[in-house]
Backbone bond lengths (Angstrom), bond angles and torsions (degrees), N, CA, C in turn:
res aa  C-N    CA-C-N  psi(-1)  N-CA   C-N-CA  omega(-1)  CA-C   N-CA-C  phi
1 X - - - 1.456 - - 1.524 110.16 -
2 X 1.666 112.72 135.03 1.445 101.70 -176.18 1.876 103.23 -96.47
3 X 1.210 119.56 151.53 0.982 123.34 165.12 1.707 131.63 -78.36
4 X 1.480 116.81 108.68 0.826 129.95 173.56 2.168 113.85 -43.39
5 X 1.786 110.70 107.03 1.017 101.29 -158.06 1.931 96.93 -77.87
6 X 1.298 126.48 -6.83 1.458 136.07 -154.78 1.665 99.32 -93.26
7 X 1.426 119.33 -36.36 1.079 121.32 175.32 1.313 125.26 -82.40
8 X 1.590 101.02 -38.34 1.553 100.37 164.50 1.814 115.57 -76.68
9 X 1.237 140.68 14.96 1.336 148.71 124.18 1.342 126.45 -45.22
10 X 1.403 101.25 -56.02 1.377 111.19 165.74 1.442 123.49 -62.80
11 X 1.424 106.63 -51.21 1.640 104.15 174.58 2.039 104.88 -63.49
12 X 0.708 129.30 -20.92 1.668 128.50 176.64 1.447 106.25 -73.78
13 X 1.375 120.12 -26.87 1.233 126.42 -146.51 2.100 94.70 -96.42
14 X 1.352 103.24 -21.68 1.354 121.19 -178.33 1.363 112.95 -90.44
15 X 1.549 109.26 -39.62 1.450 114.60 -162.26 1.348 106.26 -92.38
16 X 1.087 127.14 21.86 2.011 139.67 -154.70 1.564 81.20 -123.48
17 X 1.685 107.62 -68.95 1.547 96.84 -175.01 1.105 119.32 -103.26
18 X 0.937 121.59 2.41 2.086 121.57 171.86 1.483 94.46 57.46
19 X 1.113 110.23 99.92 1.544 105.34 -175.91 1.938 97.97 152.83
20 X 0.963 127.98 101.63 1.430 132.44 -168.04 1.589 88.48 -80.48
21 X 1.425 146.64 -66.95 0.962 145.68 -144.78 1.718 101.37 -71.38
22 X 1.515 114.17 -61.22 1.842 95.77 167.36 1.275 127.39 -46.97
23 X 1.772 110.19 -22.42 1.676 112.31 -175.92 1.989 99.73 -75.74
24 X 0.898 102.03 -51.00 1.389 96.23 -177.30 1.733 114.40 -53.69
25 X 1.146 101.38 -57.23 1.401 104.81 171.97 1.273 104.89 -42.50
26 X 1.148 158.37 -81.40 1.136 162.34 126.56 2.151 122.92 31.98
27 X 1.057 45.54 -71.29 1.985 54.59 160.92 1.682 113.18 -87.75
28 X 1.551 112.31 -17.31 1.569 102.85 -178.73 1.663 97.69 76.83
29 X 0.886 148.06 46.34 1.600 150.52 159.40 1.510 94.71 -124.86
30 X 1.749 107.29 159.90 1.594 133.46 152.42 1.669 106.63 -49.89
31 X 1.561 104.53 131.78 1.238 93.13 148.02 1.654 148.05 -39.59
32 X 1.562 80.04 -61.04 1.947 77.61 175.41 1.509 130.78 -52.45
33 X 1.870 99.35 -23.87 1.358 101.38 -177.68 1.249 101.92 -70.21
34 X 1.128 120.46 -39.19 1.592 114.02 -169.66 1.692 123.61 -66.78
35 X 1.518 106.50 -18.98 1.578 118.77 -177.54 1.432 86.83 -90.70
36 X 1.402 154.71 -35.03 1.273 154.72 179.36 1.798 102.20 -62.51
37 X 1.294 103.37 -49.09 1.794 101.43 -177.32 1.330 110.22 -72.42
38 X 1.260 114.38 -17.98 1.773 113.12 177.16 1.742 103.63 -72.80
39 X 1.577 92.25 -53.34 1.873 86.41 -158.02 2.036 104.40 -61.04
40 X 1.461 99.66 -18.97 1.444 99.56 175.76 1.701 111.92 -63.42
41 X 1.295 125.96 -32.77 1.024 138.93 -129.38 1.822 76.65 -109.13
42 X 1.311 112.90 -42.41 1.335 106.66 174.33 1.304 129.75 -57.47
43 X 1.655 114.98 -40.51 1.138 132.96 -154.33 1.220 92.22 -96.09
44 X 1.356 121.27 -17.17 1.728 116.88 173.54 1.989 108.69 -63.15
45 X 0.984 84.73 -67.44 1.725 116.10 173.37 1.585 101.19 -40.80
46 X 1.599 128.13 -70.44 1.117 145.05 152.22 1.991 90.43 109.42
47 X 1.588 91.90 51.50 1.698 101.11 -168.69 1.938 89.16 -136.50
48 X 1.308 107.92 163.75 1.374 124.66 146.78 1.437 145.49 -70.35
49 X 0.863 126.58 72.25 1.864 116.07 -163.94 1.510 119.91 -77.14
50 X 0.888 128.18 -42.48 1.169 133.66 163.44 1.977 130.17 -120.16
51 X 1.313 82.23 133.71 1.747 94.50 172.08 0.896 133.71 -114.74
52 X 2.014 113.80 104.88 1.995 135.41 -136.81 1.157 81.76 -101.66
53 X 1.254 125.41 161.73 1.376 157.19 154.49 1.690 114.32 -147.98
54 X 1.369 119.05 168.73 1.244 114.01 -176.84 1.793 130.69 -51.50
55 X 1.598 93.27 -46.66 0.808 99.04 163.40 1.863 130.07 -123.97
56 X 1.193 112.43 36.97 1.593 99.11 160.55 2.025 85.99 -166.05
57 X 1.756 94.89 154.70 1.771 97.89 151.88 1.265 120.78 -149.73
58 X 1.117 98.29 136.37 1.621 141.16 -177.47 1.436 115.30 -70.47
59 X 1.253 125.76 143.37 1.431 126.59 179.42 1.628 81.03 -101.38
60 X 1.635 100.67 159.43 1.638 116.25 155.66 1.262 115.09 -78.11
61 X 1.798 111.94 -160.87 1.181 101.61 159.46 1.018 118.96 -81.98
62 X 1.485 108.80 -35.83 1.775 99.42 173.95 1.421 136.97 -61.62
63 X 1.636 96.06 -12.91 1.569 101.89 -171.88 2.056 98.85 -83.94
64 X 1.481 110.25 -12.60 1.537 108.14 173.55 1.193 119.05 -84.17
65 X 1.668 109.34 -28.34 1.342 99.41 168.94 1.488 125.90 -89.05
66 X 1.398 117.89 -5.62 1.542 106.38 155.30 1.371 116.12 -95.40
67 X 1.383 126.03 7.88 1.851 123.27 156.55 1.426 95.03 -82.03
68 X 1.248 141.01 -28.09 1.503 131.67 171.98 1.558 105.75 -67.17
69 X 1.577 111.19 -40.18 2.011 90.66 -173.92 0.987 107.42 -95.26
70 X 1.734 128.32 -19.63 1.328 113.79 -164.36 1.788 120.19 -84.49
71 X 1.736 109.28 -5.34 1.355 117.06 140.62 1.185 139.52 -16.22
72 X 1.102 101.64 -83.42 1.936 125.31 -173.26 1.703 88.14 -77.29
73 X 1.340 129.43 -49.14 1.530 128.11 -171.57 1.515 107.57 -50.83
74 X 1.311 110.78 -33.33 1.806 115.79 -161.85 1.837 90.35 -92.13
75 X 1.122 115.87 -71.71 1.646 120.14 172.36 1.417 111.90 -21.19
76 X 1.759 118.44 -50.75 1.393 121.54 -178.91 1.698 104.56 -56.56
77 X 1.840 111.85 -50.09 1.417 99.49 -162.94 1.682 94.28 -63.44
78 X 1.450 108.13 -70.82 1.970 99.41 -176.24 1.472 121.34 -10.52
79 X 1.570 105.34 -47.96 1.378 100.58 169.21 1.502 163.06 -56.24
80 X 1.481 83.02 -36.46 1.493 129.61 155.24 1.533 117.47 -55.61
81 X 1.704 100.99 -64.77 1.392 93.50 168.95 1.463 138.94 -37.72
82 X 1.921 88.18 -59.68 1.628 94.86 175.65 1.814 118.13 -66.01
83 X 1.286 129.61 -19.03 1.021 111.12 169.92 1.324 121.33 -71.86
84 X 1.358 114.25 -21.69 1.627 107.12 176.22 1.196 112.84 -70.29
85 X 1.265 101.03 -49.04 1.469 95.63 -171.00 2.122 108.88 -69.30
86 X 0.731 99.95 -22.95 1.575 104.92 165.55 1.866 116.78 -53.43
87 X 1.386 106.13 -48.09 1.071 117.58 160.45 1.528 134.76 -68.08
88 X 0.876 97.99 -32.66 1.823 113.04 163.97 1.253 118.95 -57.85
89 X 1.424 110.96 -40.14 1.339 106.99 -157.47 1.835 95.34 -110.62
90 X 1.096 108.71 7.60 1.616 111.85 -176.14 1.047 147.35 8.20
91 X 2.271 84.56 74.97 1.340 124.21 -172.76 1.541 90.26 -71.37
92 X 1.589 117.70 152.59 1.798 118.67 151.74 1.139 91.71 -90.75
93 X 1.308 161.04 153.28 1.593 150.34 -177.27 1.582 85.79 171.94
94 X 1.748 116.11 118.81 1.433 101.96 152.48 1.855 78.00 -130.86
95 X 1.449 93.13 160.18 1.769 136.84 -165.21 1.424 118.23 -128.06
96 X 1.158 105.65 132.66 1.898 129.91 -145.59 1.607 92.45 -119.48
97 X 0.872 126.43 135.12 1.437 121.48 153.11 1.476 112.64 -131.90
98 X 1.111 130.58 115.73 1.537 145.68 155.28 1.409 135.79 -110.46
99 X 1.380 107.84 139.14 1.521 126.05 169.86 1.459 120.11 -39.56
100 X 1.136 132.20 152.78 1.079 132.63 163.69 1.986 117.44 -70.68
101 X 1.370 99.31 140.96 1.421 115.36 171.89 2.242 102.76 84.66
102 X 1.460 90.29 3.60 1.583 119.42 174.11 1.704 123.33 -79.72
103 X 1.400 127.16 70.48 1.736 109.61 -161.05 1.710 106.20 -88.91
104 X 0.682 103.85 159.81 1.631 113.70 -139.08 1.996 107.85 -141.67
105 X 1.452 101.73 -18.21 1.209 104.10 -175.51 1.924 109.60 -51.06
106 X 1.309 85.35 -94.15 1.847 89.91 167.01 1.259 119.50 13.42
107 X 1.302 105.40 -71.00 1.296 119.11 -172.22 1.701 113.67 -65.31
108 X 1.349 115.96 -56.95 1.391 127.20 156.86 1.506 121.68 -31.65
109 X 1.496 110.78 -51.22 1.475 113.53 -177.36 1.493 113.09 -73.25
110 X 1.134 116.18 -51.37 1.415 125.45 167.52 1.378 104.86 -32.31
111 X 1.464 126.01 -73.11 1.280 117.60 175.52 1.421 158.13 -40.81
112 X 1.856 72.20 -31.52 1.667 109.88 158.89 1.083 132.97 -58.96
113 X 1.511 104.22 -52.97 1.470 112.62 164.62 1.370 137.56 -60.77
114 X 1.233 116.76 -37.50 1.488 148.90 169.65 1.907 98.79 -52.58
115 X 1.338 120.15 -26.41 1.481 132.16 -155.77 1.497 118.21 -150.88
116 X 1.409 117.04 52.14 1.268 137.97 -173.27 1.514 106.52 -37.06
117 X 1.270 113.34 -46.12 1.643 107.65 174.99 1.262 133.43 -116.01
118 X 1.618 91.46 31.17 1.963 111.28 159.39 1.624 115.80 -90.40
119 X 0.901 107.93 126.07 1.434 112.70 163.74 1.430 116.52 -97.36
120 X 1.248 110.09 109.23 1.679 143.10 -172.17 1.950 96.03 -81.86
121 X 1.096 114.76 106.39 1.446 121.80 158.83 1.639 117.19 -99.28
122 X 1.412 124.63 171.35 0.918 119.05 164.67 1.732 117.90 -161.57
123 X 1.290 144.13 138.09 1.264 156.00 -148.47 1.410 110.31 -136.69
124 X 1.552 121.22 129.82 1.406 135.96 -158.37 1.369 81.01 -102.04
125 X 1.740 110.75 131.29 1.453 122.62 174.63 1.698 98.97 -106.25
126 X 1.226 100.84 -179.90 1.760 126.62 -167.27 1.617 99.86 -121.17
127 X 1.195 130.94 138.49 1.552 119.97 164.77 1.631 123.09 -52.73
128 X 1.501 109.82 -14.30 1.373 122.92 178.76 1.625 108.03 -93.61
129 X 1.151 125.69 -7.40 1.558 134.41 -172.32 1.814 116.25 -120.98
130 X 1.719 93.74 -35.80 1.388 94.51 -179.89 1.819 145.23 -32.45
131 X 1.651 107.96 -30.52 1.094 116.55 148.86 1.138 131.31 -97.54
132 X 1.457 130.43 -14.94 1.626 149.59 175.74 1.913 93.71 -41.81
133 X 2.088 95.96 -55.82 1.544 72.08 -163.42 1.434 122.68 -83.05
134 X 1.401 109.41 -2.71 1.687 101.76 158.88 0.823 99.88 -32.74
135 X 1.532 98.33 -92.37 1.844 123.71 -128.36 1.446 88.32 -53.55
136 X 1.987 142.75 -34.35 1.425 118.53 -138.32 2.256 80.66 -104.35
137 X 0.987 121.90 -3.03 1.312 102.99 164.69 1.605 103.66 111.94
138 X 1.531 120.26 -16.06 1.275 114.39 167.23 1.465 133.91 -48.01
139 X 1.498 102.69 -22.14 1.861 102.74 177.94 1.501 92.41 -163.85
140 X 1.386 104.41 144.25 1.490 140.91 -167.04 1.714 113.68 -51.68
141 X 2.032 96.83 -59.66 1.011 99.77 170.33 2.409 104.70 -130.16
142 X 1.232 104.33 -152.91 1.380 98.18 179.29 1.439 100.45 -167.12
143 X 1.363 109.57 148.08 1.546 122.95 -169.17 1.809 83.50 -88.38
144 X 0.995 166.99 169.62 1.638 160.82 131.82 1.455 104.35 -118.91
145 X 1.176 116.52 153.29 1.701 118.74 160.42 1.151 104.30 -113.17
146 X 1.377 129.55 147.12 1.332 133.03 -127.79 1.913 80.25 -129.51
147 X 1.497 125.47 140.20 1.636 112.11 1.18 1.297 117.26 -111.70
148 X 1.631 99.94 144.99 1.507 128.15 170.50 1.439 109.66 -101.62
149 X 1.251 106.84 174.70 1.455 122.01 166.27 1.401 106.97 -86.08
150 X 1.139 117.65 145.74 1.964 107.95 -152.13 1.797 87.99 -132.90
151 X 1.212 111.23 10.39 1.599 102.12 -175.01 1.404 111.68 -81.15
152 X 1.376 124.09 127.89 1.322 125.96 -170.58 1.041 123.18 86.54
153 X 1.898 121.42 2.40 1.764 111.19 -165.91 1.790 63.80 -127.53
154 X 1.782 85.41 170.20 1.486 119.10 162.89 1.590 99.15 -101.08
155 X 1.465 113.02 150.92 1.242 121.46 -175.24 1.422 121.77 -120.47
156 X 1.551 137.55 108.90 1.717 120.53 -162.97 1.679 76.56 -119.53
157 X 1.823 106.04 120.90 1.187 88.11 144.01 1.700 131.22 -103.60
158 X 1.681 112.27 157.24 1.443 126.50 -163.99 1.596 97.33 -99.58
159 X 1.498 118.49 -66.66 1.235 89.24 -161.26 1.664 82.82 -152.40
160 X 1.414 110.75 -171.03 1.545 142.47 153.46 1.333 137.44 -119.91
161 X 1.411 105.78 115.00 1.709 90.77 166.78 1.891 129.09 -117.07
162 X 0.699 122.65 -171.74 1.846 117.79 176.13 1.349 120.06 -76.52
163 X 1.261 133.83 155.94 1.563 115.90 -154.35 1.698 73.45 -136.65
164 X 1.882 114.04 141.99 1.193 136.18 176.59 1.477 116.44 -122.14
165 X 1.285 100.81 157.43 1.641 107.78 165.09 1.400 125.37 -91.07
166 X 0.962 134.67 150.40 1.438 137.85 -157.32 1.367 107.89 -122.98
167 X 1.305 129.03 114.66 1.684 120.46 -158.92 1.541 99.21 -152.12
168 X 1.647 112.37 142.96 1.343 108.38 179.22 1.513 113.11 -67.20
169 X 1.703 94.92 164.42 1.911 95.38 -144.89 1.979 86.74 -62.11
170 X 1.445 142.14 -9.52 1.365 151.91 -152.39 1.205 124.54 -102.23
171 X 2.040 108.07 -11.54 1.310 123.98 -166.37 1.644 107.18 -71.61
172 X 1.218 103.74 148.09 2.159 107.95 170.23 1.741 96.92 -44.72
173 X 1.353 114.98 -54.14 1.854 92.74 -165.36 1.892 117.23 -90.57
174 X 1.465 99.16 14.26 1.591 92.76 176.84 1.678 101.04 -87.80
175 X 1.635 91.27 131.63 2.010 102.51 172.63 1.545 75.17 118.12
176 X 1.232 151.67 4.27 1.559 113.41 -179.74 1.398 118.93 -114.25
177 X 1.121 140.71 136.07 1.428 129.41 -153.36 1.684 128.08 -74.54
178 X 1.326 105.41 4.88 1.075 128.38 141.81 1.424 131.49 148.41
179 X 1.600 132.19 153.78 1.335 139.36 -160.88 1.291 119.86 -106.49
180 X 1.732 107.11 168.55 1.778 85.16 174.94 1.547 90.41 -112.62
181 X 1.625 100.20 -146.39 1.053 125.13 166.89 1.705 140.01 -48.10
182 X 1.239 93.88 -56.95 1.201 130.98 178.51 1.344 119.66 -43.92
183 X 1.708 99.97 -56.08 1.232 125.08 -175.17 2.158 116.47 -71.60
184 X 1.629 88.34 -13.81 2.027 98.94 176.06 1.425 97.31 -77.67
185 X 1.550 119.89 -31.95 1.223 103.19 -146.80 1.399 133.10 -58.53
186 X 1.478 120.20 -1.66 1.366 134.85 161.22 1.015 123.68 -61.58
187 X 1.342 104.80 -26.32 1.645 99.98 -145.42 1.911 101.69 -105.63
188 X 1.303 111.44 159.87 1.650 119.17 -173.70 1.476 104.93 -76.68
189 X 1.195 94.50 130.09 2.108 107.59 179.66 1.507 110.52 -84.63
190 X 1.011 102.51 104.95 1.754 102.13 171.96 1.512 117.25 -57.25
191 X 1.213 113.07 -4.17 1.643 110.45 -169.14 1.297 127.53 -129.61
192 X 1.207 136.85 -171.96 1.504 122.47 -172.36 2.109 95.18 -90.10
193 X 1.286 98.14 114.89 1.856 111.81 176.10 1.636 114.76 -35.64
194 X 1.390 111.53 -22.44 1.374 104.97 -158.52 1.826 94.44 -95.03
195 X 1.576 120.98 4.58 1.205 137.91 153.12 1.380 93.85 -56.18
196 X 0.924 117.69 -79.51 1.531 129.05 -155.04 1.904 119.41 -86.39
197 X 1.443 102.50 36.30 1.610 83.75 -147.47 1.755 111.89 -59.58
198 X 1.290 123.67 -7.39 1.482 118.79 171.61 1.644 118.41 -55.52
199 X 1.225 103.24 -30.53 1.587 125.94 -173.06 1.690 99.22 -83.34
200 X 1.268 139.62 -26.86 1.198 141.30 -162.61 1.598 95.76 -118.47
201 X 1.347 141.43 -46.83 1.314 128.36 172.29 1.597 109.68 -62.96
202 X 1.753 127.99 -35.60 1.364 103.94 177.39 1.687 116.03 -98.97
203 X 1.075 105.05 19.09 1.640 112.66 171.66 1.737 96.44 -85.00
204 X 1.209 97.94 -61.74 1.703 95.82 -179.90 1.257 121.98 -53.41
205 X 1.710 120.89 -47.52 1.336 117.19 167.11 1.685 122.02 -57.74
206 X 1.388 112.33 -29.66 1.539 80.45 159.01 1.642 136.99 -142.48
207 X 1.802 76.59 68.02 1.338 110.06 163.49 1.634 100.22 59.33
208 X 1.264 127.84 36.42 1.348 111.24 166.30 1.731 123.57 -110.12
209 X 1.122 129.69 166.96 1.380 127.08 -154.48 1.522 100.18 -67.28
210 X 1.336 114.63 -37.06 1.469 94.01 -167.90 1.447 110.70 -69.20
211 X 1.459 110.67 33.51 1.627 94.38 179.60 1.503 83.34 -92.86
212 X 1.387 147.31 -34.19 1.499 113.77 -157.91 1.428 122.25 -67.18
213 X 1.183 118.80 161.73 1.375 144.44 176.33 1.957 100.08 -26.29
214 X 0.943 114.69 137.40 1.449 125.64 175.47 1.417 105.71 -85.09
215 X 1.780 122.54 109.01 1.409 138.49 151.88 1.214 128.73 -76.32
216 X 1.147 162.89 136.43 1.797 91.77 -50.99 1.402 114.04 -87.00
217 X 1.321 115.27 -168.35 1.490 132.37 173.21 1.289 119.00 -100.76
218 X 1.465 137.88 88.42 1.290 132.39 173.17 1.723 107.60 -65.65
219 X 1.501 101.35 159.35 1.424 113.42 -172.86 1.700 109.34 -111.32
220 X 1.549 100.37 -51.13 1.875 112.70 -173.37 1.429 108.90 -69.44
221 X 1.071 120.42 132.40 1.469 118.49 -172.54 1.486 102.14 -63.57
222 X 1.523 142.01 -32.60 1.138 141.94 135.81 1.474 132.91 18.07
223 X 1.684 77.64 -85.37 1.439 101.34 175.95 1.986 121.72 -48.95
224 X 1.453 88.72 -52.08 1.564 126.29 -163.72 1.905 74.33 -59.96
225 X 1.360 125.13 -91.56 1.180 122.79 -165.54 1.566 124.13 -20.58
226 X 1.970 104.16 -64.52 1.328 88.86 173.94 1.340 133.64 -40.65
227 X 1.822 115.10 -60.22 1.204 120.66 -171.28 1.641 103.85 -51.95
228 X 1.309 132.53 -47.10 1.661 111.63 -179.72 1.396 114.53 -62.28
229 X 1.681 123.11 -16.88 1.382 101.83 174.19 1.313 127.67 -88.29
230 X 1.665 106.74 -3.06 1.334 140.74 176.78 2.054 106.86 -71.21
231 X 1.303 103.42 -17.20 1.215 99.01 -163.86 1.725 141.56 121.29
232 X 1.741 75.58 -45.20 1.940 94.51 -164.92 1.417 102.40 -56.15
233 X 1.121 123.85 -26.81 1.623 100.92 -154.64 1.678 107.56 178.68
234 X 1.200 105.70 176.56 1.798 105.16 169.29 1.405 125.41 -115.26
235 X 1.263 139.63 169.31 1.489 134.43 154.89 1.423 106.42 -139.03
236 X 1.382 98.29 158.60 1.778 119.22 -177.16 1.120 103.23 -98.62
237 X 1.182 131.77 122.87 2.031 145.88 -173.47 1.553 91.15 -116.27
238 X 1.347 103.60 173.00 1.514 129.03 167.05 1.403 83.80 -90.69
239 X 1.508 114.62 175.36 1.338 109.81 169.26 1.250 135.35 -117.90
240 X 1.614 102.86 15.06 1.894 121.15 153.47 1.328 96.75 -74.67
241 X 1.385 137.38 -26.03 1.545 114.05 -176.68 1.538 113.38 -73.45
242 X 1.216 110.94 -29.57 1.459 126.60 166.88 1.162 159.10 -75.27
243 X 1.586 88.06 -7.10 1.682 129.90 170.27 1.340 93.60 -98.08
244 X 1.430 140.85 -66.17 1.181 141.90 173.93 1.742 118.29 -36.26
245 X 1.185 119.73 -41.96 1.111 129.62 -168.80 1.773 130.10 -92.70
246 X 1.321 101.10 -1.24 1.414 138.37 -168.51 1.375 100.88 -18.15
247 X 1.258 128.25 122.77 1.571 109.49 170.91 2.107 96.95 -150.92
248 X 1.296 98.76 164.10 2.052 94.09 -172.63 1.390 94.71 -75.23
249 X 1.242 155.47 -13.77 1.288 105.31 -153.88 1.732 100.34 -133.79
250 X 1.496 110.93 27.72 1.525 115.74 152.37 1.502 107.15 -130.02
251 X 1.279 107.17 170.83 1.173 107.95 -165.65 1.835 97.71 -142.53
252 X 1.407 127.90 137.41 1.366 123.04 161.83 1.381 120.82 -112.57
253 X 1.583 105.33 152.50 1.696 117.29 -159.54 1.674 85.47 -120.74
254 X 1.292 125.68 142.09 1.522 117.28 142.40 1.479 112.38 -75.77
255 X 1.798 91.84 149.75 0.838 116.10 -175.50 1.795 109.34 -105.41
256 X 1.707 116.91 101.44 1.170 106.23 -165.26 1.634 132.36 -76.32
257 X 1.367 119.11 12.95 1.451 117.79 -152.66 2.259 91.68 -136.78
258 X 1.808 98.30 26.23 1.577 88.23 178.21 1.644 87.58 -123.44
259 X 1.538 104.29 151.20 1.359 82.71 166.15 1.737 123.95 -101.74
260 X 1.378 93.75 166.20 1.658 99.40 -170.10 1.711 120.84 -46.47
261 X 1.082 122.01 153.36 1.327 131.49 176.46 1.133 114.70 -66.24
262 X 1.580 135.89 136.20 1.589 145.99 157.18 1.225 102.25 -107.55
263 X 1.645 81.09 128.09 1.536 123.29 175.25 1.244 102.08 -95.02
264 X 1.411 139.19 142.64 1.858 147.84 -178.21 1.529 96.83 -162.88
265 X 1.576 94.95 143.26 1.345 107.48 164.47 1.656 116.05 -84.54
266 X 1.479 116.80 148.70 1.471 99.49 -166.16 1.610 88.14 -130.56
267 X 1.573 124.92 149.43 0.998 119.70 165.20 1.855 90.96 -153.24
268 X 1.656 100.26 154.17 1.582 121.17 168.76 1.519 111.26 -38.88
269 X 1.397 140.95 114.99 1.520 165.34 -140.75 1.652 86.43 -105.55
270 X 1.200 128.20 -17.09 1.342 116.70 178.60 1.745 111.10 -111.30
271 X 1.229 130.06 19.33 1.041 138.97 179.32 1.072 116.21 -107.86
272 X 1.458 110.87 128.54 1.677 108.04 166.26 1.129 107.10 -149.36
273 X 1.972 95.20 121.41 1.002 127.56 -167.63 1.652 127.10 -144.33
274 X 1.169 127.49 91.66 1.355 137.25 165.96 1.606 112.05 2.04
275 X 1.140 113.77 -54.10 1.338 121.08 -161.12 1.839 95.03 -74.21
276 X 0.833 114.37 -58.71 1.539 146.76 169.32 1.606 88.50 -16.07
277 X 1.383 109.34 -99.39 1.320 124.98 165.63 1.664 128.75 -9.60
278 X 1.779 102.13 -63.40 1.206 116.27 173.56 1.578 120.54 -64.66
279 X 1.712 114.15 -21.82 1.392 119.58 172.08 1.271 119.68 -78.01
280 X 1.646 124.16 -36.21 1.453 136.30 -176.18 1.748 90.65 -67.80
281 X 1.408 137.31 -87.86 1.283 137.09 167.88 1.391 112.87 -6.14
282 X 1.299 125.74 -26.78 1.694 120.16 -162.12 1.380 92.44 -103.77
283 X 1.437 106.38 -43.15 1.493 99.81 166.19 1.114 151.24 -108.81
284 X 1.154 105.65 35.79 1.451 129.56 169.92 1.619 100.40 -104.81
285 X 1.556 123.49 -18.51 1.326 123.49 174.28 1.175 115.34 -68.99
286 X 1.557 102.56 -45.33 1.610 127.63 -154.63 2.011 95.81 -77.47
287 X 1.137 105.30 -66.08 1.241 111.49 -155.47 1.286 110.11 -122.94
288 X 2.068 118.08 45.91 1.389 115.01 -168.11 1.898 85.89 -104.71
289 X 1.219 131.84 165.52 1.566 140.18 -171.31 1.355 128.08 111.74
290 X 1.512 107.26 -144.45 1.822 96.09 176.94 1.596 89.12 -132.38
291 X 1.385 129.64 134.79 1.237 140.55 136.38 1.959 108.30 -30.38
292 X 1.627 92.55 127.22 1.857 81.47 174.59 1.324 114.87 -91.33
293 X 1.008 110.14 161.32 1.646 119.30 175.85 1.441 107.04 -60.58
294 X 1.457 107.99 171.04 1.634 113.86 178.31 1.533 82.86 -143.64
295 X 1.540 108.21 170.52 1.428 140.42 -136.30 1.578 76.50 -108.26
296 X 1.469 114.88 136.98 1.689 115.94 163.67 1.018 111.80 -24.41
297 X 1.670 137.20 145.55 1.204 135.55 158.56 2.050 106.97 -80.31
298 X 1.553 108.62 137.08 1.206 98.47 176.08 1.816 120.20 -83.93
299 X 0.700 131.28 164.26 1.526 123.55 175.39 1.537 102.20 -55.92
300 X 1.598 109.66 158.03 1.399 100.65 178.66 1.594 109.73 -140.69
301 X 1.384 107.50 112.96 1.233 116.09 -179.51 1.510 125.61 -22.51
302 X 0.899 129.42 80.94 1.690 106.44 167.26 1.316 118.93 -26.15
303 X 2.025 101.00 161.90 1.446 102.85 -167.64 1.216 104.70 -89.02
304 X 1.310 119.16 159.74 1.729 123.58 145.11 1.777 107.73 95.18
């Protein structure tokens, strides 16, 4: 039996929000059509995916383990698409994707040069997107900070750097040359914990508040910044995101007892491609080692 790729969209499109009526909305279809494309989608399968009641629905198990394949399955077709049509229209175009506080030129130009009539693009990823745009075909290869889900990509790692805490420039531990673990565990996580899980296993072990779940979870390092200079809370950066991001009125400490961040180039495990090849090599030249540490940042007065 082939799998209908439109229905299993639809079933993703349900099982994201548990809620048929936002999924439809969502897709721009009728409800009913959409509870009609599920039970088809069931009877294909000849499984259960979800379990409705009046008021809430539940995926099964089976309905989690096809929101686990039909992921990477839907990303593969997107991908597909865009390469054809990439080929059709016979763009030279190869596509960079990198992290923030990640510079990337070097590597880009080099390639450039090497390929007088390639046009080298490149697209700033999110820790929530960073592999999305592999696998869905938006960029060739991807700078990622590790950890990702690595199923389906090839993995080069480039380098490491030290991962810091981010604290308003006013907090008790900004100015000290550096903290551990132990010492966050009070404090509110601006980010999703499973970033940090050293910070979330010894908050819980000893029993202090900042072990609960982070309300909400910012994503843009942006975002994340204001709210710590705002007060609410802290986050753990690499510490090119934090050098990059320099601003007076937070300040970052390393944190000595996490270990440092890996940086890897990531590209689609089913691709083979010259260019591909020739980009990982450039950057594994360019930017293979460890980033060095820098000296605590001190708090910094505002002006005026």
């Amino acid at each position: 039996m082939d799998v209908d790729l439109r229905k299993l969209r639809y079933f993703v499109a349900v099982a994201e929000r548990l809620h048929f009526g936002r999924a439809a909305e969502a897709l721009h279809i009728a409800q009913p059509v959409l509870s009609r494309q599920i039970r088809a989608l069931e009877g294909e399968l000849k499984v259960q995916l979800f379990v409705r009641t009046k008021r809430s629905t539940e995926l099964t198990p089976a309905g989690e383990q096809l929101l686990a394949d039909a992921r990477p399955l839907l990303a593969a077709a997107e991908a597909l698409r865009r390469r054809v049509g990439r080929a059709a229209r016979g763009a030279d175009t190869f596509t960079v994707g990198f992290m923030p506080g990640l510079i990337v030129t070097p590597a880009v130009q080099a390639l450039s040069e090497r390929h007088p009539g390639l046009t080298v693009e490149v697209v700033r990823t999110t820790w929530t997107d960073q592999t999305e745009v592999i696998r869905d075909g938006r960029v060739d290869v991807g700078y990622v900070r590790l950890p990702v889900d690595q199923r389906g990509l090839r993995i080069r790692p480039l380098l490491t750097e030290p991962r810091v805490v981010v604290l308003p420039g006013g907090h008790h531990l900004a100015g000290k040359d550096a903290v551990g673990v132990a010492d966050l565990a009070d404090e509110h996580l601006l980010q999703d914990p499973d970033s940090v899980p050293e910070w979330r296993d010894i908050a819980t072990e000893l029993r202090r508040p900042g072990g609960r779940p982070p309300e909400p979870v910012f994503h843009a390092v942006e975002e994340k910044l204001e709210h710590v200079a705002a007060g609410r809370g802290i986050v753990v950066l690499p510490l090119s995101v934090m050098t990059f991001y320099t601003r007076p009125d937070v300040t970052h400490v390393p944190v000595a007892d996490l270990p440092p961040n890996q940086v890897c180039l990531a590209w689609d495990s089913t691709r083979r491609s010259r260019l591909i090849n020739e980009f990982a090599a450039i950057a594994t030249e360019l930017q293979g080692g460890e980033l060095p540490a820098e000296r605590p940042s001190r708090p910094t007065r505002p002006l005026g």
